[in-house]
N, C-alpha and C positions, 0 to 999 in steps of 0.2 A: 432353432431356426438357422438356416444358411443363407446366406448372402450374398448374390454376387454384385459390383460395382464397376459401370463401365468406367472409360477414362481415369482409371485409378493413378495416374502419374501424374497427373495437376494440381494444382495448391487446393483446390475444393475437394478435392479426394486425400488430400493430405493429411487435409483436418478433419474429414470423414473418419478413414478409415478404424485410429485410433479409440474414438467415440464408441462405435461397431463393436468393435475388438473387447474393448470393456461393458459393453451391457451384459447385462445377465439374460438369461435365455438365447441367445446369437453363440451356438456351437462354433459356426464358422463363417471366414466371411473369405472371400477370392476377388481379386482386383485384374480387370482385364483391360491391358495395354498396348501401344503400340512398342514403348520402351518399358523394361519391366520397373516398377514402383520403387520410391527406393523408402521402403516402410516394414519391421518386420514384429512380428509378432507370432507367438505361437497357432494360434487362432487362427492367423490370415498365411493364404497361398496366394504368389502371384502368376498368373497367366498372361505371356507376350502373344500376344493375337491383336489381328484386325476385325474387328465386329462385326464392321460391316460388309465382312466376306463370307458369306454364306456357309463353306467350312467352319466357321465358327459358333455355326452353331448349335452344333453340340453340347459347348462346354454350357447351356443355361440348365441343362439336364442335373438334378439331382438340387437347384437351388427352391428355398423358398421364398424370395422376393429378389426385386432388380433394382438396382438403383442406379440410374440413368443419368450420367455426366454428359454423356455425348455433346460435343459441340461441332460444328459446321468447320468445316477445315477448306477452306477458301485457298484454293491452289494457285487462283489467276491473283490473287494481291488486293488489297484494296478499292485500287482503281481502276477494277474491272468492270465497274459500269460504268 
């Protein structure tokens, strides 16, 4: 099985990834970010991409499951309501 993980540069994909990387059956596993990951491992390639740019989506090609970190990036701040 192959892998892909969005938001892979976060503390929740941190502790992911590794997990991944060591199951048995999970050939491969790719971490898609906006900064590249800092995790390495035979196993895993990391992809610097924005996801939620349509160009990117390509790269889900060739995976057998997604695992979806994505969180809400709130540009106006907090107090923008």
């Amino acid at each position: 099985m192959r892998v892909l993980v969005t938001d892979a540069d976060t503390p929740l994909a941190q502790a992911l990834l590794p997990a991944l990387c060591g199951r048995p059956g999970i050939e491969a596993v790719a971490g898609i970010a906006l900064e590249p990951p800092r995790f390495e491992h035979p196993r895993f390639r990391a992809l610097e991409a924005d996801y939620r740019d349509a160009a990117a989506y390509s790269l889900l090609a060739g995976y057998d499951a997604l695992v979806h970190l994505g969180r809400v990036r709130d540009e106006a701040g907090p107090d923008a309501l």
